[in-house]
Backbone as XML, in Angstrom:
<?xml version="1.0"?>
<chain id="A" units="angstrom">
  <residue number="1" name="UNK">
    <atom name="N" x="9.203" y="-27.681" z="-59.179"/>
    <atom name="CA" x="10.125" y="-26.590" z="-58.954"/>
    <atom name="C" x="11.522" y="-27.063" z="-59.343"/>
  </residue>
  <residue number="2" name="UNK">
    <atom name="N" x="12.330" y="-26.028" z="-60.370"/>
    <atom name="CA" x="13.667" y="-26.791" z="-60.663"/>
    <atom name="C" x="14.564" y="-26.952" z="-59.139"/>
  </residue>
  <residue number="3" name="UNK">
    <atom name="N" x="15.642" y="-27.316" z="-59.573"/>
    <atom name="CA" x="16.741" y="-27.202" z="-58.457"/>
    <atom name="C" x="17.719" y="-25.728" z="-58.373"/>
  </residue>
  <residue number="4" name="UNK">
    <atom name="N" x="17.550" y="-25.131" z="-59.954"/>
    <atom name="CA" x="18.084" y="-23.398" z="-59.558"/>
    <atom name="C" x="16.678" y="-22.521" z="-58.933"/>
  </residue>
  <residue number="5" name="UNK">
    <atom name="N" x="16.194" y="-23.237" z="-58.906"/>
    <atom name="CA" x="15.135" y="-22.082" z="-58.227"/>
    <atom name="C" x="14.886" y="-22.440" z="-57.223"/>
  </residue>
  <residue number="6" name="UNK">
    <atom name="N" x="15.331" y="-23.438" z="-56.681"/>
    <atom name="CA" x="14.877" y="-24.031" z="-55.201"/>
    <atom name="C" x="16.485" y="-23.154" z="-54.551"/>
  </residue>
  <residue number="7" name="UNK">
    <atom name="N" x="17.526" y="-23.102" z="-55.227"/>
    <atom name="CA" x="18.868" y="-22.778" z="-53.841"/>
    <atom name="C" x="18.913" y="-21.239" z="-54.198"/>
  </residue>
  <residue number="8" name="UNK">
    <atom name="N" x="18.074" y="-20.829" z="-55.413"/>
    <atom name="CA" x="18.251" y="-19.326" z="-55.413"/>
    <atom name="C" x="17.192" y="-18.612" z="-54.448"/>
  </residue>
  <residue number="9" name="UNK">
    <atom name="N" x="16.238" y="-19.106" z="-53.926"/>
    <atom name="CA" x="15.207" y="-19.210" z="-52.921"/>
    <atom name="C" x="15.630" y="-18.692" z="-51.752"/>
  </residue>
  <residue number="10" name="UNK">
    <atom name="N" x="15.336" y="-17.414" z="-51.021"/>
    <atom name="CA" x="16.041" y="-16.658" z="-50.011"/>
    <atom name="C" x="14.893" y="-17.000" z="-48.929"/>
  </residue>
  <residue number="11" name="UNK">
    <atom name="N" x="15.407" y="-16.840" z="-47.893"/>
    <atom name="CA" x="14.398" y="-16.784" z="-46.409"/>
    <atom name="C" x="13.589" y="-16.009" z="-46.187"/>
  </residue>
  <residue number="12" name="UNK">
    <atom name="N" x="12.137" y="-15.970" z="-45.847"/>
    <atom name="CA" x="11.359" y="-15.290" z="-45.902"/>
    <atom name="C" x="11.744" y="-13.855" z="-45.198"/>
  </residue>
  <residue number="13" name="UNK">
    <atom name="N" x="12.241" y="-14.346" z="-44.503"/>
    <atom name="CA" x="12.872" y="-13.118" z="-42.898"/>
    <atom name="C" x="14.246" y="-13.232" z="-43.255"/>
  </residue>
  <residue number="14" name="UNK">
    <atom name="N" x="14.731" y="-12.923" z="-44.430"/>
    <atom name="CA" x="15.954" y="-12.761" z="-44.558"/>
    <atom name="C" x="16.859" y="-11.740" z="-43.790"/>
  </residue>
  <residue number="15" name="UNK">
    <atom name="N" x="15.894" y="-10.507" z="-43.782"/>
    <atom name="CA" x="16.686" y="-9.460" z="-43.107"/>
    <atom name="C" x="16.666" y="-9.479" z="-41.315"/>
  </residue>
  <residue number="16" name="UNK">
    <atom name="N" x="16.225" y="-10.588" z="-41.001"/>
    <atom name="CA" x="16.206" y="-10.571" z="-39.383"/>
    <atom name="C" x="17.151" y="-11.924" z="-39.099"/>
  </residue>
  <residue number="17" name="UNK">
    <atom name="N" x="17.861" y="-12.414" z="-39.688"/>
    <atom name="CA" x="19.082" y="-13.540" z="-39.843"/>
    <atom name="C" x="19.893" y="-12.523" z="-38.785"/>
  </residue>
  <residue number="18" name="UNK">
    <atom name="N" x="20.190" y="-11.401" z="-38.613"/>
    <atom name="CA" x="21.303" y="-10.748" z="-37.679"/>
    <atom name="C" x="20.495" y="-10.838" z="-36.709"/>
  </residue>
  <residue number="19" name="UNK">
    <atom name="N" x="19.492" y="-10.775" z="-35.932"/>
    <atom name="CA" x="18.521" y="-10.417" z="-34.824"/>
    <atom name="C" x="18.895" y="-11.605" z="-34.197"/>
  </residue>
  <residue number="20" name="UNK">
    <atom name="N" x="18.666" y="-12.316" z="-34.337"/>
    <atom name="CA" x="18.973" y="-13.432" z="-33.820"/>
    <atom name="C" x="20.165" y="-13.980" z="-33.582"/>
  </residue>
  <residue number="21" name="UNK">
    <atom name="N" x="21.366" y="-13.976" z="-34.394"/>
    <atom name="CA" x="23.026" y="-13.462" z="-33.931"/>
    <atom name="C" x="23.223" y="-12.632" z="-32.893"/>
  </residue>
  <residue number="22" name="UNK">
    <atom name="N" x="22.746" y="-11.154" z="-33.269"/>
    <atom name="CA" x="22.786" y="-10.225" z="-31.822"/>
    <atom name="C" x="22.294" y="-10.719" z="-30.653"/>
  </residue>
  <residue number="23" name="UNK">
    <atom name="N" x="21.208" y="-11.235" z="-30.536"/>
    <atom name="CA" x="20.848" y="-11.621" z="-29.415"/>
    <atom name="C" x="21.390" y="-13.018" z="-29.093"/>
  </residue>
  <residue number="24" name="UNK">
    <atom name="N" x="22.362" y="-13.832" z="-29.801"/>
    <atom name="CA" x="22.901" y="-15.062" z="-29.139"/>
    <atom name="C" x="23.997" y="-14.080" z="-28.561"/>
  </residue>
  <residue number="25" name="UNK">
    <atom name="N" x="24.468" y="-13.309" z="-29.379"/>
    <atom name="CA" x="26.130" y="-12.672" z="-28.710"/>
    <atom name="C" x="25.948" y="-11.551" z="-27.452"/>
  </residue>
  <residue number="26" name="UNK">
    <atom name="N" x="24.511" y="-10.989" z="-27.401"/>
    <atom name="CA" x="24.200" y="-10.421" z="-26.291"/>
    <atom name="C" x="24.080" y="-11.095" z="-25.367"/>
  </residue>
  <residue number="27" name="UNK">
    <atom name="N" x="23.252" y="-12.797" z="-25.216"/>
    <atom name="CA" x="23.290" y="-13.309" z="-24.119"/>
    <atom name="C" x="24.648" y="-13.977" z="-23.935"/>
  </residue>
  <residue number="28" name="UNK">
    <atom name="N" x="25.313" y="-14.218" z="-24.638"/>
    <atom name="CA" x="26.727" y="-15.014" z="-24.352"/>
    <atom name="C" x="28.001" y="-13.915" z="-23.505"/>
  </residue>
  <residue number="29" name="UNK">
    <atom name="N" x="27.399" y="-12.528" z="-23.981"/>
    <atom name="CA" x="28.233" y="-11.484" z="-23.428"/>
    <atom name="C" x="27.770" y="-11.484" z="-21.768"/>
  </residue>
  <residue number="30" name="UNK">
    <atom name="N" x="29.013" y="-11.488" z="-20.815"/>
    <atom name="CA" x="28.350" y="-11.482" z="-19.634"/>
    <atom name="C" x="27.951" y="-10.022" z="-19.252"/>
  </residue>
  <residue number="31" name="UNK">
    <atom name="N" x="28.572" y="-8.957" z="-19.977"/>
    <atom name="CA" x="27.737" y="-7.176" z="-19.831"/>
    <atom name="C" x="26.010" y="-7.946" z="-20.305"/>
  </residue>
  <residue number="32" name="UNK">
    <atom name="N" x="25.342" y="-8.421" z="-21.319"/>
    <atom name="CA" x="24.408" y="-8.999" z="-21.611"/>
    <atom name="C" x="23.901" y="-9.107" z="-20.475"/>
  </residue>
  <residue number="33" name="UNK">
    <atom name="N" x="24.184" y="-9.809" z="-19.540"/>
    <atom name="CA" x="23.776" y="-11.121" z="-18.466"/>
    <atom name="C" x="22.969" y="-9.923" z="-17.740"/>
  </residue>
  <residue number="34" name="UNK">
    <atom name="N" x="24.333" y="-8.739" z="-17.204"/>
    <atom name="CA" x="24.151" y="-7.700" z="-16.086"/>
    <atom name="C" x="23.011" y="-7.075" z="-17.026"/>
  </residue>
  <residue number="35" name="UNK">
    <atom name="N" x="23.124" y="-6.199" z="-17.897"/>
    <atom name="CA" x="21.759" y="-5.786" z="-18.539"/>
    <atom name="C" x="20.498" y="-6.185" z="-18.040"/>
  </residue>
  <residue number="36" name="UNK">
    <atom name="N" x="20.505" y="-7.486" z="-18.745"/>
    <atom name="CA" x="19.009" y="-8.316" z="-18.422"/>
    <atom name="C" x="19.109" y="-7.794" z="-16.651"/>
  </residue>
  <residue number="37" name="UNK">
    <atom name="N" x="19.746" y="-8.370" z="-16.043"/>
    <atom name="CA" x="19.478" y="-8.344" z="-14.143"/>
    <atom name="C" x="19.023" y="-7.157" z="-14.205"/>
  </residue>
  <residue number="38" name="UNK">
    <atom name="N" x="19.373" y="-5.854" z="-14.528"/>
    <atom name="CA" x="19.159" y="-4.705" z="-14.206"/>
    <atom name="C" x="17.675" y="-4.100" z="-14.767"/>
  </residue>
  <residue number="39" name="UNK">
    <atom name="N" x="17.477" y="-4.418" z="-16.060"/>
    <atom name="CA" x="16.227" y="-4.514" z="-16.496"/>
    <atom name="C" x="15.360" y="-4.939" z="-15.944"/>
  </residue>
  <residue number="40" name="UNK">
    <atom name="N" x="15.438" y="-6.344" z="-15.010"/>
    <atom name="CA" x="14.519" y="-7.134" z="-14.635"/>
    <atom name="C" x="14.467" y="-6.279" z="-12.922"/>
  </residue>
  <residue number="41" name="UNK">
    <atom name="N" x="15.509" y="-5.850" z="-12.752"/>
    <atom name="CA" x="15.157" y="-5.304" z="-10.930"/>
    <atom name="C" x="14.559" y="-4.089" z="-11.372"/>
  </residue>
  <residue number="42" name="UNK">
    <atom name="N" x="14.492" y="-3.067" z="-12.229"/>
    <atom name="CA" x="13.917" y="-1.603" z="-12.919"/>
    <atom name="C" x="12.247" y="-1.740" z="-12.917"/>
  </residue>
  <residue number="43" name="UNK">
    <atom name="N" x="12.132" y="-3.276" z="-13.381"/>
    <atom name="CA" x="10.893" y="-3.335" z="-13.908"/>
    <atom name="C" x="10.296" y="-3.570" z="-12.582"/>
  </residue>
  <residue number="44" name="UNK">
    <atom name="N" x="10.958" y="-4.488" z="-11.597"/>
    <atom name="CA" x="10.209" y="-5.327" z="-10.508"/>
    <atom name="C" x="10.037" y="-4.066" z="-9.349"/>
  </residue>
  <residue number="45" name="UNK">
    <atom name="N" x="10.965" y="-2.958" z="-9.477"/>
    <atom name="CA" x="11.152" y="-1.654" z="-8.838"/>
    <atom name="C" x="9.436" y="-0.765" z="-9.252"/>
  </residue>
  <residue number="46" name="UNK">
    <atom name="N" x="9.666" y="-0.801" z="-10.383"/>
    <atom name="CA" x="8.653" y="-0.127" z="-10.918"/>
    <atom name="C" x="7.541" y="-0.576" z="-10.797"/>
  </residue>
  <residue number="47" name="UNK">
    <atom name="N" x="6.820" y="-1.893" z="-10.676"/>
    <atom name="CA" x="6.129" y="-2.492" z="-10.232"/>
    <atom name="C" x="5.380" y="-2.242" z="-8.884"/>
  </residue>
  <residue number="48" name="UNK">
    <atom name="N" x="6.451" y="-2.457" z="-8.048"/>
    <atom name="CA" x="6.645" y="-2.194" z="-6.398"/>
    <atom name="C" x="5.748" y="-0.882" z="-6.316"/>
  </residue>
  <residue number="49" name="UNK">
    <atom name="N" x="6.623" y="0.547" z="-7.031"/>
    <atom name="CA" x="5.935" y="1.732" z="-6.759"/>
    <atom name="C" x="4.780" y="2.085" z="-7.333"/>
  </residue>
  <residue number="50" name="UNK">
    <atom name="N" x="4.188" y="1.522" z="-8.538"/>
    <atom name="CA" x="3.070" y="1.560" z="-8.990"/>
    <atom name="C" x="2.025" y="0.565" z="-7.909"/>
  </residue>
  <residue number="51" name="UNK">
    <atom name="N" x="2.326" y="-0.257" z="-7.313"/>
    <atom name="CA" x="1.114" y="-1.192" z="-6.480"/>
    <atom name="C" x="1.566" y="-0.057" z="-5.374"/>
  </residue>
  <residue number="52" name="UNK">
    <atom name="N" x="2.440" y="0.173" z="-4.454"/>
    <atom name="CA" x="2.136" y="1.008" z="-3.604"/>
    <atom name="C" x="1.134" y="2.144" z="-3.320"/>
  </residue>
  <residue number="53" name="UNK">
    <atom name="N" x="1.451" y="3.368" z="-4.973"/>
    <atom name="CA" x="0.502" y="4.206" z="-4.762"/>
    <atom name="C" x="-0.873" y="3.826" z="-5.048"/>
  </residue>
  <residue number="54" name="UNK">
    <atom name="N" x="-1.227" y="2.336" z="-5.486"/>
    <atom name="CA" x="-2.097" y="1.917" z="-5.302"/>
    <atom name="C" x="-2.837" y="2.012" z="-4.473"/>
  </residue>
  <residue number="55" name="UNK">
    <atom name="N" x="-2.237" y="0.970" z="-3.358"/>
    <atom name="CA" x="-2.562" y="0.815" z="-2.038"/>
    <atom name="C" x="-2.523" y="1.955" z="-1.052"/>
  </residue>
  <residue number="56" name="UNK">
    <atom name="N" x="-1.412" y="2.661" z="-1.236"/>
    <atom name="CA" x="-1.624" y="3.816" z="-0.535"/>
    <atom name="C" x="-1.903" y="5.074" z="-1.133"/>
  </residue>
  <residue number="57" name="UNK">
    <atom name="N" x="-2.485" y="5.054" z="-2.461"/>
    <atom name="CA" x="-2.468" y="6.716" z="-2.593"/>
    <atom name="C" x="-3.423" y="7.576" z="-2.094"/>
  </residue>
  <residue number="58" name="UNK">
    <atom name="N" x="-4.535" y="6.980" z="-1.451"/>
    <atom name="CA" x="-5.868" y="7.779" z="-0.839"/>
    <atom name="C" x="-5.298" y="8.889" z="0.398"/>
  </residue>
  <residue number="59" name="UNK">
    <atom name="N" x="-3.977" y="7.485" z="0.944"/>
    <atom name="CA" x="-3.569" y="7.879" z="2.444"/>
    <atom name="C" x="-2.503" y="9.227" z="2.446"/>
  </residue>
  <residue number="60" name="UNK">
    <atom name="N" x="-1.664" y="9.106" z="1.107"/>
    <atom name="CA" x="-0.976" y="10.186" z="0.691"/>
    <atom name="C" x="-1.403" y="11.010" z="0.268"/>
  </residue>
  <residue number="61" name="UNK">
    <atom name="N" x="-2.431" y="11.025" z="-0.392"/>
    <atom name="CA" x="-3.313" y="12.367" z="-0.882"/>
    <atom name="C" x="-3.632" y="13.135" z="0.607"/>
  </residue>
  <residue number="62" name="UNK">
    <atom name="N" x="-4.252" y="12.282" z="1.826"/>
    <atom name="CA" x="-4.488" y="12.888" z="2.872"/>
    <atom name="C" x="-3.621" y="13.578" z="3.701"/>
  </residue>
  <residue number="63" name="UNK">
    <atom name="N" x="-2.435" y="12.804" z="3.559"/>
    <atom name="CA" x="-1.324" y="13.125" z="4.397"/>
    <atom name="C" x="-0.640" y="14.436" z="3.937"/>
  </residue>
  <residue number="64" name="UNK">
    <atom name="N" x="-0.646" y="14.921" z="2.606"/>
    <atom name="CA" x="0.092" y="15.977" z="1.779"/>
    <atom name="C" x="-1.482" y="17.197" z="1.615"/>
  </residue>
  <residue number="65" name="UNK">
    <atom name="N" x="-2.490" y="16.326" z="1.323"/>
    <atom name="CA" x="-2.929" y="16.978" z="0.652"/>
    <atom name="C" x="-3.853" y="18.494" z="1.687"/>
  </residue>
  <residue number="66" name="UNK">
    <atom name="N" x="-5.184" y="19.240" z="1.058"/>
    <atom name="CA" x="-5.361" y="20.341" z="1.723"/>
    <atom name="C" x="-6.734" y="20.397" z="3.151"/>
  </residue>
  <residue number="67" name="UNK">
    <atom name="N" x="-6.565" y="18.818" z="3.249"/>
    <atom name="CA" x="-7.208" y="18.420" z="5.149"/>
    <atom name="C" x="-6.829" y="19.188" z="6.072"/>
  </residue>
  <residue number="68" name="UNK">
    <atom name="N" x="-7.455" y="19.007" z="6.706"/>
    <atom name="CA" x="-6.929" y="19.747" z="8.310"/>
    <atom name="C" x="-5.826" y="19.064" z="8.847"/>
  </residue>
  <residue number="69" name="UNK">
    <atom name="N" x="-5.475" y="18.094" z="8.286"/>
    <atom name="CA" x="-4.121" y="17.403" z="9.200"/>
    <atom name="C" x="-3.370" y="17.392" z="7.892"/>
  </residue>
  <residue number="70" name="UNK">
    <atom name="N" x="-3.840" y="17.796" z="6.612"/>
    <atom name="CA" x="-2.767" y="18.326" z="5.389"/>
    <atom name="C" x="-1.490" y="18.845" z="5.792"/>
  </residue>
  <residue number="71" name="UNK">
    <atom name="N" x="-0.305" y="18.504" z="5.139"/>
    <atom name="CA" x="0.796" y="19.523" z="5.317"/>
    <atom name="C" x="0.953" y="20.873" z="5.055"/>
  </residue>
  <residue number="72" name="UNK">
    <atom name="N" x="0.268" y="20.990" z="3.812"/>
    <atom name="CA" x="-0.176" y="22.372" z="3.347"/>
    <atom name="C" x="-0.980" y="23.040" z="4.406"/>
  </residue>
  <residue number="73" name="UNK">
    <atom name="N" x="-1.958" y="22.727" z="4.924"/>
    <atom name="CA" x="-2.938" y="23.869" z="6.105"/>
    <atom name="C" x="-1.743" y="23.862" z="7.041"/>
  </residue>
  <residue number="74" name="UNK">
    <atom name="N" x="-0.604" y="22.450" z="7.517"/>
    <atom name="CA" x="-0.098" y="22.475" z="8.837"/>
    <atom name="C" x="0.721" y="23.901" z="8.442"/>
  </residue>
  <residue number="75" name="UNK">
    <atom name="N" x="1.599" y="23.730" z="8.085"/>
    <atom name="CA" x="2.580" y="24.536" z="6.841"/>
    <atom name="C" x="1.677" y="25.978" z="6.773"/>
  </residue>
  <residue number="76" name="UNK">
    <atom name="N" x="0.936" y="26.151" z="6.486"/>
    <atom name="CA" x="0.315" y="27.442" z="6.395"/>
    <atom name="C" x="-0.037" y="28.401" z="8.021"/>
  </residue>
  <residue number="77" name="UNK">
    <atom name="N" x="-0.709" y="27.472" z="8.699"/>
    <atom name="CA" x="-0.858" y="27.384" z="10.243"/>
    <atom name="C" x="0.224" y="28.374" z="10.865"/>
  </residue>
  <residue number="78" name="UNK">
    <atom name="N" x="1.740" y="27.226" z="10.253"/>
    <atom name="CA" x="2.585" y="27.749" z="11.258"/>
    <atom name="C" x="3.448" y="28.982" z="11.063"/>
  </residue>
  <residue number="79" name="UNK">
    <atom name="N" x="2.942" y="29.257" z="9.723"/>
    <atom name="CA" x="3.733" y="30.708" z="9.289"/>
    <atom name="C" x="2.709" y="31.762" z="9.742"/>
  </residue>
  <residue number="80" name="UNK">
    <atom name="N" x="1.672" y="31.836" z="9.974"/>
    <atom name="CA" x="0.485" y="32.304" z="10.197"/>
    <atom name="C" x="1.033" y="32.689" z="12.074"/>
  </residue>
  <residue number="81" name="UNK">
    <atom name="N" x="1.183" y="32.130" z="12.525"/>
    <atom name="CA" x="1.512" y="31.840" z="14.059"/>
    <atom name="C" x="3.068" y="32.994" z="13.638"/>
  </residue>
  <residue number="82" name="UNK">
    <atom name="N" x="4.270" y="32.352" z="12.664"/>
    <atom name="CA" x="5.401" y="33.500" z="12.876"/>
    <atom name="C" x="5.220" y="34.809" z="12.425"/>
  </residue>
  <residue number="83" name="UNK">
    <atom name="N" x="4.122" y="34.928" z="11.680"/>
    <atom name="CA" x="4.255" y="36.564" z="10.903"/>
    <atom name="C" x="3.263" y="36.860" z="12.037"/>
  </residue>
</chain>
């Protein structure tokens, strides 16, 4: 391989040379820093409420839903009783 064809030779990923700038100057930015924190409590938030209705969604279906101890029958019950 000559030596003009070796320095005329561009980077495979030439066009992602900025990606990697942005993201040094995003983490060096301390708005950066807060981002990431906030991202990371959104996700760990979101997490939280997805295992909850996990764990509890049988009990919330019961609690809302159209059982005899449903809110909907209670709720229906008691208008039933005012009219």
């Amino acid at each position: 391989m000559s030596e003009d064809h070796a320095k005329k030779r561009e980077p495979v990923f030439r066009g992602t040379r900025w990606i990697g700038r942005a993201m040094r100057r995003f983490l060096a930015d301390p708005d950066g820093a807060t981002a990431i924190e906030y991202a990371l409590l959104g996700a760990m938030i979101a997490v939280a409420c997805i295992a909850s209705f996990t764990i509890f969604g049988d009990a919330l279906g019961n609690l809302f839903g159209t059982g005899p101890g449903g809110a909907g029958n209670v709720i229906a019950r008691q208008t039933e009783k005012l009219g």
